[in-house]
LUMDODREN-323448 format. One record per residue (C-alpha): x, y, z; residue number from 1. Coordinates in pm, whole numbers, plus 32768, in hexadecimal, padded with zeros to 4 digits. Layout:
N
NODE|c1|c2|c3|pos
NODE|X|Y|Z|NUM
...
This chain:
187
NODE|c1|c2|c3|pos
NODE|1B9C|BF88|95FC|1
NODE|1ABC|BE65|96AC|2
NODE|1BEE|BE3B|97A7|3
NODE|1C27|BFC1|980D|4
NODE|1AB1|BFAC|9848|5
NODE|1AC0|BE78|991F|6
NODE|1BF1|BEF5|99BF|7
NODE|1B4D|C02F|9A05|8
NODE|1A08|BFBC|9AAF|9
NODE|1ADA|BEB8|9B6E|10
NODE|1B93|C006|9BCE|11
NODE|1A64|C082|9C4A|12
NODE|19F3|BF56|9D11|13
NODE|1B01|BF79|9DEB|14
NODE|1AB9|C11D|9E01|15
NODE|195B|C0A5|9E60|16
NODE|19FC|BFF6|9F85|17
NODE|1B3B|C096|A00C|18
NODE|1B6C|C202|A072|19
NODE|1C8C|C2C5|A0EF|20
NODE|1C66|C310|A248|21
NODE|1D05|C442|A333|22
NODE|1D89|C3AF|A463|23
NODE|1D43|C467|A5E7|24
NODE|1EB2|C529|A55B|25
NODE|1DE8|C5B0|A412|26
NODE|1EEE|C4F8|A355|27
NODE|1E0A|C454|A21B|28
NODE|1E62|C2D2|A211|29
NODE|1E38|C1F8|A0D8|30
NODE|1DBB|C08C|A0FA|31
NODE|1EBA|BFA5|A037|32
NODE|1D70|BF28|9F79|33
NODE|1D7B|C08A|9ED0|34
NODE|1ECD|C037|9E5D|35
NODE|1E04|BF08|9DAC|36
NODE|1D0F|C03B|9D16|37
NODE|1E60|C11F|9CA3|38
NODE|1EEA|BFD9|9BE1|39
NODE|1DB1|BF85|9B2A|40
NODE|1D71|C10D|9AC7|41
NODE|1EB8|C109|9A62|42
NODE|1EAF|BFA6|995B|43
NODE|1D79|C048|98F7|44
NODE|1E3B|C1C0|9884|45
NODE|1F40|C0DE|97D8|46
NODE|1E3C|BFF8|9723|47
NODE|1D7A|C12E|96C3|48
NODE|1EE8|C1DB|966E|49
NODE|1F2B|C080|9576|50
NODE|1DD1|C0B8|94EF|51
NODE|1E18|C202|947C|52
NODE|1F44|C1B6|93C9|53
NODE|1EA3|C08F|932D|54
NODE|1D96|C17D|92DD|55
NODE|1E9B|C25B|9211|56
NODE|1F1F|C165|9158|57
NODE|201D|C0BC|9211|58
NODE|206A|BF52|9278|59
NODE|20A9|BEEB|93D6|60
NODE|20E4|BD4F|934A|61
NODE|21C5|BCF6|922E|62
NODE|20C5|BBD4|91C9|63
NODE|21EF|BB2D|90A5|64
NODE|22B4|BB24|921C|65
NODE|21C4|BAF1|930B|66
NODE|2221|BBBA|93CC|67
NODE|21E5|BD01|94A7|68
NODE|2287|BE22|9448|69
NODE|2222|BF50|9524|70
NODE|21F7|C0B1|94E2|71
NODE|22E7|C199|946E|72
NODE|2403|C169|954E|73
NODE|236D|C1AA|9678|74
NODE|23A6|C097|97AB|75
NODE|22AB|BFDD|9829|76
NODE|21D5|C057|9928|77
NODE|224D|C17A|98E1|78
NODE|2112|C26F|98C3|79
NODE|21B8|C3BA|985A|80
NODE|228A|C324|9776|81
NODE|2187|C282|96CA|82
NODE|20B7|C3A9|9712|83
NODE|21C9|C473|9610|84
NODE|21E8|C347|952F|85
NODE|208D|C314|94A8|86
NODE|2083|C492|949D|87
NODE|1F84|C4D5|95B1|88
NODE|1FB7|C641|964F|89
NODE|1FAF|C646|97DB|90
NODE|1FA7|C76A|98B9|91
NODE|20C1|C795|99E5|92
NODE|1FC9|C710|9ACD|93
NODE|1F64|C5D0|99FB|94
NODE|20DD|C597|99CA|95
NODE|2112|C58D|9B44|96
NODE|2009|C4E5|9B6F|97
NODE|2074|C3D2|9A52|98
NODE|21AB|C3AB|9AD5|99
NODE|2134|C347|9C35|100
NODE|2032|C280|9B8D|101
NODE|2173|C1C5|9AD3|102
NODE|21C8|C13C|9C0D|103
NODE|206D|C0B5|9CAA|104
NODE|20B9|C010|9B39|105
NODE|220D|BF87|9B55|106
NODE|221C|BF27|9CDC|107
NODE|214E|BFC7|9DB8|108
NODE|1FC6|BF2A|9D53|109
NODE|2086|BDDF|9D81|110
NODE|21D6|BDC1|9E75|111
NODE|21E9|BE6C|9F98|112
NODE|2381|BEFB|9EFA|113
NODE|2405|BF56|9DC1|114
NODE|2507|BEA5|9CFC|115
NODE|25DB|BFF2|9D27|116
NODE|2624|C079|9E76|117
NODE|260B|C1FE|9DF7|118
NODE|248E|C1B3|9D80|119
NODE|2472|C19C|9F09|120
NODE|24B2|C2CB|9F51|121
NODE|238A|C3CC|9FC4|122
NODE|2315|C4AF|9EC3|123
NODE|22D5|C610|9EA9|124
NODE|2162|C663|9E4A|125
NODE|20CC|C7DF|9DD2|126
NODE|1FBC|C837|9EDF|127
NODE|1FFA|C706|9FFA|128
NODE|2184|C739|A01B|129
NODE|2260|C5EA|A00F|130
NODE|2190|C472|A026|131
NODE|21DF|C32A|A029|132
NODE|2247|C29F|9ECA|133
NODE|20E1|C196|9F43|134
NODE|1FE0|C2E2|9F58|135
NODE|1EEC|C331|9E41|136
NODE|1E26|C456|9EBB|137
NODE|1CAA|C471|9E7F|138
NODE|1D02|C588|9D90|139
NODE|1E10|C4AD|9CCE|140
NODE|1CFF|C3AA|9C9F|141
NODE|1C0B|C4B2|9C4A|142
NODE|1D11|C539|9B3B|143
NODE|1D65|C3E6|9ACE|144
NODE|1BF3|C393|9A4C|145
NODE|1C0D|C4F6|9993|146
NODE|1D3D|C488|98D6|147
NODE|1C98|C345|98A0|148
NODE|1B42|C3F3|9811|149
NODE|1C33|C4D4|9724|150
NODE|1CD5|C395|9681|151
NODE|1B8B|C2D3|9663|152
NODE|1ADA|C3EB|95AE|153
NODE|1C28|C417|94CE|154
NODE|1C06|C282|9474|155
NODE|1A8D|C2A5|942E|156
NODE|1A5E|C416|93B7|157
NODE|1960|C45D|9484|158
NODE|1928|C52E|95E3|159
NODE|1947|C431|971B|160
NODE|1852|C492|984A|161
NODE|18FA|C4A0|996A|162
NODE|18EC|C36C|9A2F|163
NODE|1803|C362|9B46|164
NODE|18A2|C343|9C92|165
NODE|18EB|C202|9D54|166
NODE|17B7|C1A7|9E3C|167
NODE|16C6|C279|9D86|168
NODE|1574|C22D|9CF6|169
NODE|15F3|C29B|9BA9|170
NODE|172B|C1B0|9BBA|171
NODE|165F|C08B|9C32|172
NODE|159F|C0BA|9AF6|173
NODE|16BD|C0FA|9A0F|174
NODE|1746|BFA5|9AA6|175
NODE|1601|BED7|9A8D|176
NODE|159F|BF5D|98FF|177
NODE|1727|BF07|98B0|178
NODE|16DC|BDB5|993E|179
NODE|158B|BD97|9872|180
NODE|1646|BE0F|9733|181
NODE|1768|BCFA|975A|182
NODE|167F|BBD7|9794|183
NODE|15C8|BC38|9656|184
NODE|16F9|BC2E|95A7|185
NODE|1762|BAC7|9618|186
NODE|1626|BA61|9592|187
């Protein structure tokens, strides 16, 4: 779990950072570096996804081998599917939200196009109406750290708080007794 925790906070240094912004037009405009955010959020869901099926008695190595062996058969990068394979329930909006995620995964938190010409193509999203396949609304981010909180609390057993939001006092604290807490453990 140490690296969906450092992925995470490293998540949330960018948030801390980078905002959307509306434009004179009133159309909302992403900074690529919020692509950066999307892709991190979304290694840390699948690391957190991986834990979970560890967690229930799975393997995700064949150690006689060597070698990885995934989930299920669900594709990598693929959120949903893995979503479905390690038997985590998601809600019409987290799927949506998932599968746009998939993509920050895949292409879009690293190359500015996809492998796949059709993954190009502008999507159609519940509430804004159709967005580039490179927007992550404040919203999708905002469900994204739900889902997260849902499969960390799964893993552990216990209730997640909420995490704080970028920027604030409560976040900068989270951040520095996180920081405090892995030092200690190096020594």
């Amino acid at each position: 779990m140490a690296w969906v925790f450092t992925l995470e906070e490293s998540a949330a240094c960018i948030g801390e950072r980078s905002f959307h912004i509306e434009n004179p037009n009133g159309d909302v405009v992403m900074p690529l570096t919020l692509c950066v955010r999307a892709m991190l959020m979304g290694y840390a869901i699948e690391c957190a996804l991986k834990a979970l099926w560890v967690k229930k008695g799975n393997k995700v190595v064949d150690v006689k081998k060597g070698k990885y062996v995934g989930v299920g058969k669900s594709q990598h990068h693929e959120l949903v599917q893995l979503s479905h394979a390690v038997g985590f329930s998601l809600t019409m909006t987290e799927t949506d939200v998932l599968y746009r995620l998939s993509k920050f995964v895949r292409f879009a938190g690293r190359y500015p196009v996809a492998k796949r010409p059709d993954e190009m193509r502008p999507y159609e999203v519940p509430v804004i109406g159709k967005v580039d396949v490179g927007f992550f609304s404040k919203r999708d981010f905002r469900t994204v750290q739900s889902i997260l909180n849902k499969i960390i609390s799964q893993v552990s057993g216990k209730k997640r708080r909420a995490i704080p939001p970028p920027g604030s006092l409560a976040m900068k604290r989270l951040l520095v007794k996180r920081s405090i807490t892995a030092t200690k453990a190096k020594a």
